[in-house]
BALOBA-1460 file (C-alpha; in Angstrom, 3 decimals):
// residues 177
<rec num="1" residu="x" x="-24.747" y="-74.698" z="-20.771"/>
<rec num="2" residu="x" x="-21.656" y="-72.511" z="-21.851"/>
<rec num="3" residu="x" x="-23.971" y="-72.228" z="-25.640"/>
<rec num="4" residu="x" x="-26.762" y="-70.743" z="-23.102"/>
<rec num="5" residu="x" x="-24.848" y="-68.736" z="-20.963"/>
<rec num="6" residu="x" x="-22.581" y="-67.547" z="-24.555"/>
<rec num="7" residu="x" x="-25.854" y="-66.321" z="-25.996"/>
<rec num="8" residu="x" x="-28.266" y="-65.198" z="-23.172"/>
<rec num="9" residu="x" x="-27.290" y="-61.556" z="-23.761"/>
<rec num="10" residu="x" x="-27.627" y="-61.003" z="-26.996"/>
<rec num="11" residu="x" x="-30.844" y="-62.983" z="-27.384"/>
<rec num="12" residu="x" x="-32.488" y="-60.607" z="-24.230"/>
<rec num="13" residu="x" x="-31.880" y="-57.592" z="-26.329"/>
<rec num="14" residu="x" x="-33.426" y="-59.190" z="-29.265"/>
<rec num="15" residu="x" x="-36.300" y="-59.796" z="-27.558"/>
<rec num="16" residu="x" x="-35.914" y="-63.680" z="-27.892"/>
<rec num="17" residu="x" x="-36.886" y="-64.203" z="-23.919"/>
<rec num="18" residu="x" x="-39.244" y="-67.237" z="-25.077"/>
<rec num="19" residu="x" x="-36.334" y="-68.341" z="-26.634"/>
<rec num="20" residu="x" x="-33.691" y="-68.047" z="-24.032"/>
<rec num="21" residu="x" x="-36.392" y="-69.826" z="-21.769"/>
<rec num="22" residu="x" x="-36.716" y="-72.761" z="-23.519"/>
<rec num="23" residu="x" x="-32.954" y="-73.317" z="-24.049"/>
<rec num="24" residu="x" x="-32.953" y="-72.738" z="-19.827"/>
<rec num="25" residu="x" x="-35.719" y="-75.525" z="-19.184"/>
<rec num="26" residu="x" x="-33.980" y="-78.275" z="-22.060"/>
<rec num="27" residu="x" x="-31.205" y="-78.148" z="-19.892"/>
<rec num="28" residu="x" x="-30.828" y="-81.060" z="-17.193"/>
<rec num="29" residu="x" x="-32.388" y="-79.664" z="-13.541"/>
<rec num="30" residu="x" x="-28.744" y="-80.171" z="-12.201"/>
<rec num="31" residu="x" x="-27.116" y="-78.070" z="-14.534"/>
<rec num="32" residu="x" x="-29.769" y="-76.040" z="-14.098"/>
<rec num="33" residu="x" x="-30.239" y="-75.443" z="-10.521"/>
<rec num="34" residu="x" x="-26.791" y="-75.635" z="-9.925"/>
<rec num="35" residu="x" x="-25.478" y="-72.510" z="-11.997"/>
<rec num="36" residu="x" x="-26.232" y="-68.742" z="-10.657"/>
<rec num="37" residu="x" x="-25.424" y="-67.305" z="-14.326"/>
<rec num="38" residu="x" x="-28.394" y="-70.290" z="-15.473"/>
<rec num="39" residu="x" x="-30.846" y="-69.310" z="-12.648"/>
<rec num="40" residu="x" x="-30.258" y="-65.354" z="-13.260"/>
<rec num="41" residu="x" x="-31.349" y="-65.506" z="-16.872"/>
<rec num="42" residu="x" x="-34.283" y="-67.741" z="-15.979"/>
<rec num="43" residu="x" x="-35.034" y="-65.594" z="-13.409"/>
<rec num="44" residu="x" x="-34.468" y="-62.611" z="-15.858"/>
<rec num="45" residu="x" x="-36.990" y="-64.348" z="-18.758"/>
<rec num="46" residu="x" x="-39.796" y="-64.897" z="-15.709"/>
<rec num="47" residu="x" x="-39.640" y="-61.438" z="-14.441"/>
<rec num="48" residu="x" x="-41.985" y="-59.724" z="-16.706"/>
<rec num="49" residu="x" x="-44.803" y="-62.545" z="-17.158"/>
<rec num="50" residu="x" x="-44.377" y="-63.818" z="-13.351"/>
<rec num="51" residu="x" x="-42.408" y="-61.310" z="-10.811"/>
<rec num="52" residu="x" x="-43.172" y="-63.289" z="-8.054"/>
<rec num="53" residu="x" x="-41.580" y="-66.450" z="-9.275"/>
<rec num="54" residu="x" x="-38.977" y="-64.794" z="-11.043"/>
<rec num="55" residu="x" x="-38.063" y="-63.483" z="-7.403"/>
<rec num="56" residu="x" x="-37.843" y="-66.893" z="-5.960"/>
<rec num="57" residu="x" x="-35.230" y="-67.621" z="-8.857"/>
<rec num="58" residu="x" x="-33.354" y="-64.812" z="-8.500"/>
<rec num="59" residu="x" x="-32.791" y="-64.988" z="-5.371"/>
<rec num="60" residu="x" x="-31.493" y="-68.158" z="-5.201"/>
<rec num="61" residu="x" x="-28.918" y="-67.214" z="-8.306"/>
<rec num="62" residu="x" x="-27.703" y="-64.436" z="-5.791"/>
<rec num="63" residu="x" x="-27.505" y="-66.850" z="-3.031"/>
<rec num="64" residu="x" x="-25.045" y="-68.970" z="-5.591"/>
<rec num="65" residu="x" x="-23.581" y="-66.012" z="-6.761"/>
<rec num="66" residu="x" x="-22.699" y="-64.505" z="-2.817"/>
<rec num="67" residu="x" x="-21.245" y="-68.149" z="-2.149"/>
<rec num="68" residu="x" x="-19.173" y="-67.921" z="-5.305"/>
<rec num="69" residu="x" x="-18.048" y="-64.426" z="-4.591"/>
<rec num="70" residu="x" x="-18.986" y="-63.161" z="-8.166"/>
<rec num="71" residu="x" x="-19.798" y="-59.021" z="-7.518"/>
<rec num="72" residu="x" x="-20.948" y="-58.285" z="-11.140"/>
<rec num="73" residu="x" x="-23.651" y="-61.561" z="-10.406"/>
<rec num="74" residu="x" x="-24.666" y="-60.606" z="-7.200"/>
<rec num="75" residu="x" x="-25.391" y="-57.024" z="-8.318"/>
<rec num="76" residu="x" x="-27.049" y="-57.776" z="-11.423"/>
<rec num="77" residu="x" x="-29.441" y="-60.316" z="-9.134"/>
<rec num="78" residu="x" x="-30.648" y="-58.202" z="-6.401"/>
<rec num="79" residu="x" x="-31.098" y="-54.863" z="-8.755"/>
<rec num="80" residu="x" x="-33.524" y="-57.286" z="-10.729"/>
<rec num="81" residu="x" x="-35.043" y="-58.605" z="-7.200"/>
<rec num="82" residu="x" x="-35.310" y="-55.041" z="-6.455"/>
<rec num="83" residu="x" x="-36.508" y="-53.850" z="-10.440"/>
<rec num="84" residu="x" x="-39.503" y="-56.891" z="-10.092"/>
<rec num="85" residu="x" x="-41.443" y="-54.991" z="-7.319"/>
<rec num="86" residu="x" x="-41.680" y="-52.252" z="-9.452"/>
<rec num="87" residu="x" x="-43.205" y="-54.301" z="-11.865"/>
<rec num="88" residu="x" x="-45.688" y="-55.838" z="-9.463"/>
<rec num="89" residu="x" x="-47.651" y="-54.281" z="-7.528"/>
<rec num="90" residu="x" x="-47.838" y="-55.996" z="-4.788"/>
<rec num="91" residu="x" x="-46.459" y="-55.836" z="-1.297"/>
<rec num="92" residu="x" x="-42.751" y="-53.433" z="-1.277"/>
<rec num="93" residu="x" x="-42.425" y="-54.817" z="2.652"/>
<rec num="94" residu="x" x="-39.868" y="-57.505" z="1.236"/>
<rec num="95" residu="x" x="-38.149" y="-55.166" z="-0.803"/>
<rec num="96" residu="x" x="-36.581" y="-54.033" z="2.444"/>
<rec num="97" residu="x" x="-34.427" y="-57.081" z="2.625"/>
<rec num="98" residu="x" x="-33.223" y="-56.395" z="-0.831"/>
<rec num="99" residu="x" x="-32.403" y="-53.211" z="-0.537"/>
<rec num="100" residu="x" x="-30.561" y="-54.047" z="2.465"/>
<rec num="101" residu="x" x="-28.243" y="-56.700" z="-0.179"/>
<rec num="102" residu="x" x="-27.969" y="-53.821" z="-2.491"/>
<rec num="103" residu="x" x="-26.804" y="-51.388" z="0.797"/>
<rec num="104" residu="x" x="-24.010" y="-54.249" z="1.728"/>
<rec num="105" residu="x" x="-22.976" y="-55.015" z="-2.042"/>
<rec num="106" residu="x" x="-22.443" y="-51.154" z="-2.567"/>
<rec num="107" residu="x" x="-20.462" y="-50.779" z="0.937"/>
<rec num="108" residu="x" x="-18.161" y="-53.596" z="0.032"/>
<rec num="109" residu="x" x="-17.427" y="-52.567" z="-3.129"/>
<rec num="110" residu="x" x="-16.392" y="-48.586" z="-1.897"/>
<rec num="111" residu="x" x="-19.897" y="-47.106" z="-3.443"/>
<rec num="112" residu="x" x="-18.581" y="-48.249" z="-7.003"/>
<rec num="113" residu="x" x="-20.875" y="-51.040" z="-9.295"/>
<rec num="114" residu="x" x="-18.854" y="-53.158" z="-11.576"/>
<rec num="115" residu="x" x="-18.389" y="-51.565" z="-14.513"/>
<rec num="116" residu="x" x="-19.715" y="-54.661" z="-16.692"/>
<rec num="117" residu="x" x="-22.959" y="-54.353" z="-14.828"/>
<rec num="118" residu="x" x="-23.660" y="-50.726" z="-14.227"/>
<rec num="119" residu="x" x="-26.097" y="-49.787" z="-17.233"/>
<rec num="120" residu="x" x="-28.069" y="-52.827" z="-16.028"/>
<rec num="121" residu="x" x="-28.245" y="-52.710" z="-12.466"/>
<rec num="122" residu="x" x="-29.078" y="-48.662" z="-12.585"/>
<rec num="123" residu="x" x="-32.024" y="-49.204" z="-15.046"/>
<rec num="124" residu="x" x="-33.162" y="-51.714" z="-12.490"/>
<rec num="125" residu="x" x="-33.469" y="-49.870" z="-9.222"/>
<rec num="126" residu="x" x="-36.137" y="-47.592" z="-9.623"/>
<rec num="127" residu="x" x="-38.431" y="-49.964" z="-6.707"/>
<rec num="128" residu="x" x="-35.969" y="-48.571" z="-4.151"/>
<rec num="129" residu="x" x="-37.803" y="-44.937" z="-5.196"/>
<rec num="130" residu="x" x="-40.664" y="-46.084" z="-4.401"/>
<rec num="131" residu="x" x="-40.334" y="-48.157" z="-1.073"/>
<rec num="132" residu="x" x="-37.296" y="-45.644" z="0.338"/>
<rec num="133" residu="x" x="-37.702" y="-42.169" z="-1.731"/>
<rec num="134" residu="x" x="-35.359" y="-41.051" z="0.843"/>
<rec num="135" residu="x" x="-32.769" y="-43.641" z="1.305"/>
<rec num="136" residu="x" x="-29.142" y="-42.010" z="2.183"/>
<rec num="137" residu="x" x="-27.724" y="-44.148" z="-0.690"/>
<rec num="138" residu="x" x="-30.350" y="-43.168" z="-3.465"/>
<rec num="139" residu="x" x="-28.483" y="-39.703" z="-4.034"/>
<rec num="140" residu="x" x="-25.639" y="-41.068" z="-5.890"/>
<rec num="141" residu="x" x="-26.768" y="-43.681" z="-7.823"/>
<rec num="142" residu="x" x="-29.436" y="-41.273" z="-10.132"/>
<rec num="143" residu="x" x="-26.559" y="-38.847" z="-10.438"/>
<rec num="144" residu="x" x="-24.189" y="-41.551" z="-11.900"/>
<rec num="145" residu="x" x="-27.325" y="-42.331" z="-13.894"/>
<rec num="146" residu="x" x="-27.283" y="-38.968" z="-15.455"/>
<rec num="147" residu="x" x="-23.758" y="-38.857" z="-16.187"/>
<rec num="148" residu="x" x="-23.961" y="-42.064" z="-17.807"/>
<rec num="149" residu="x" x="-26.787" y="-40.741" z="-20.211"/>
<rec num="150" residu="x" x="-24.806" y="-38.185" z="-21.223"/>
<rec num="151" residu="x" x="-21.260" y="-40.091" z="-22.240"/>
<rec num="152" residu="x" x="-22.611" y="-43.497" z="-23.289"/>
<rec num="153" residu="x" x="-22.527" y="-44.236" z="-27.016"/>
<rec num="154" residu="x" x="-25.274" y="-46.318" z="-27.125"/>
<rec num="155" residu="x" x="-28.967" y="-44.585" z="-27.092"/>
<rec num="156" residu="x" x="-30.267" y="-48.166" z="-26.168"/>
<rec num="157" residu="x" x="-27.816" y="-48.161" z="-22.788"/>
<rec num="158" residu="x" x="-28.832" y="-44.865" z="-22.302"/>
<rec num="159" residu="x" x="-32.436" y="-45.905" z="-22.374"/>
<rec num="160" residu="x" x="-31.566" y="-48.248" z="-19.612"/>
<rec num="161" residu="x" x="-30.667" y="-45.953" z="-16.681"/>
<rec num="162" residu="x" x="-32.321" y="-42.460" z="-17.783"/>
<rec num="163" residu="x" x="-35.824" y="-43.592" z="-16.036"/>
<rec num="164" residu="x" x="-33.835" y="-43.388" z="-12.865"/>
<rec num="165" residu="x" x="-32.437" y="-40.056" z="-12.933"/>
<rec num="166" residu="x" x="-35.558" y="-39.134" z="-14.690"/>
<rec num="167" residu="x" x="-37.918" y="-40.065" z="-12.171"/>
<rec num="168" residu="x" x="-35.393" y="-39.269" z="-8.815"/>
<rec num="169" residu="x" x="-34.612" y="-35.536" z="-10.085"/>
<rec num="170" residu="x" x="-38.861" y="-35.393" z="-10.895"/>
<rec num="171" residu="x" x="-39.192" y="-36.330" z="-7.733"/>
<rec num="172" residu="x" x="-37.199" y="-34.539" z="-5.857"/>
<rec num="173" residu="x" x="-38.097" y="-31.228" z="-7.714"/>
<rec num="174" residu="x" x="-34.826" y="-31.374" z="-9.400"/>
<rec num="175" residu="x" x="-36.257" y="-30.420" z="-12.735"/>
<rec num="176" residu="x" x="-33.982" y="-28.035" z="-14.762"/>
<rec num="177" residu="x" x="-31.631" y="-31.229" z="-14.560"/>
C-alpha cells in the first residue's frame, strides 16, 4: 500500500493511469476499501473512462478522508467529484451537494486551499461554472487561478488551473485579463 500510495503521483503525470489501476485492484479489498488516499487514486484512474463510478469512489474516499480530518484529502476529493460532471454530461442536479462540501471545506479553512493541493483542486472546479456561473464563492478562486499562472515555475502546473481563469474571465466578459 505505502509502494502505491509512494508512487501514485508521479505515475498520474506520466500518464501510467492503467498502471496505477492495476497496482489499486492487486491490493487486498480491505486495504483497499479501507484507505481514502487508496480510494482517491482509484477514483482518480476511473474518472476519465467512467465518471459516474469514479464518483461513487470518490466520494466515499472523502467520506474517509472528513472522518480522518485530512483537509488537503478532502479537498482534492470533492474538486474531482465536482471536475467529473464536467466531464460527463449528464445530470449537474447532484453537483449541488458537492459544491455545497467544497462551500463548507473553503469556510473552515478561512477561504484558503492547502497549499499542497491548490494547483489540483483549481484545475478541477470548472463544473461549478457551469452548474452556479454565479456562485458568491466563484470570484476568488479564478483570480487565485490567475495569479498562480503567472508565478508558478512549472508550465505543466500552470496548465492545470489556467482553464479556470480562462473560461470564468471569458465568461464574465473579463477579457483584457
Amino acid at each position: 500500500r505505502r509502494l502505491v500510495l509512494r508512487q501514485a503521483p508521479a505515475l498520474m503525470m506520466r500518464g501510467r493511469i492503467s498502471t496505477l489501476e492495476e497496482w489499486i485492484l492487486a491490493l487486498p479489498g480491505s486495504l483497499r476499501d479501507e484507505a481514502g488516499w487508496i480510494l482517491y487514486w482509484l477514483g482518480v484512474c476511473r474518472s476519465l473512462r467512467d465518471p459516474s463510478l469514479a464518483r461513487t469512489i470518490l466520494g466515499q474516499a472523502y467520506e474517509r478522508f472528513r472522518a480522518e480530518g485530512d483537509a488537503a484529502g478532502s479537498f482534492l476529493a470533492v474538486a474531482n467529484l465536482i471536475g467529473s460532471y464536467f466531464l460527463d454530461f449528464g445530470s449537474a442536479k447532484p453537483l449541488d451537494r458537492w459544491i455545497g462540501e467544497f462551500e463548507s471545506l473553503l469556510n473552515a479553512s478561512d477561504g484558503v486551499l492547502p497549499a499542497a493541493v491548490e494547483v489540483q483542486v483549481l484545475g478541477s472546479l470548472q463544473g461549478i461554472m457551469f452548474r452556479r456561473p454565479d456562485h458568491p464563492m466563484l470570484r476568488p478562486l479564478p483570480e487565485r487561478a490567475e495569479a498562480l499562472v503567472r508565478s508558478l515555475p512549472e508550465p505543466s502546473q500552470r496548465l492545470i488551473v489556467a482553464p479556470l481563469a480562462i473560461q470564468y474571465f471569458t465568461w464574465s466578459g473579463y477579457f483584457s485579463r
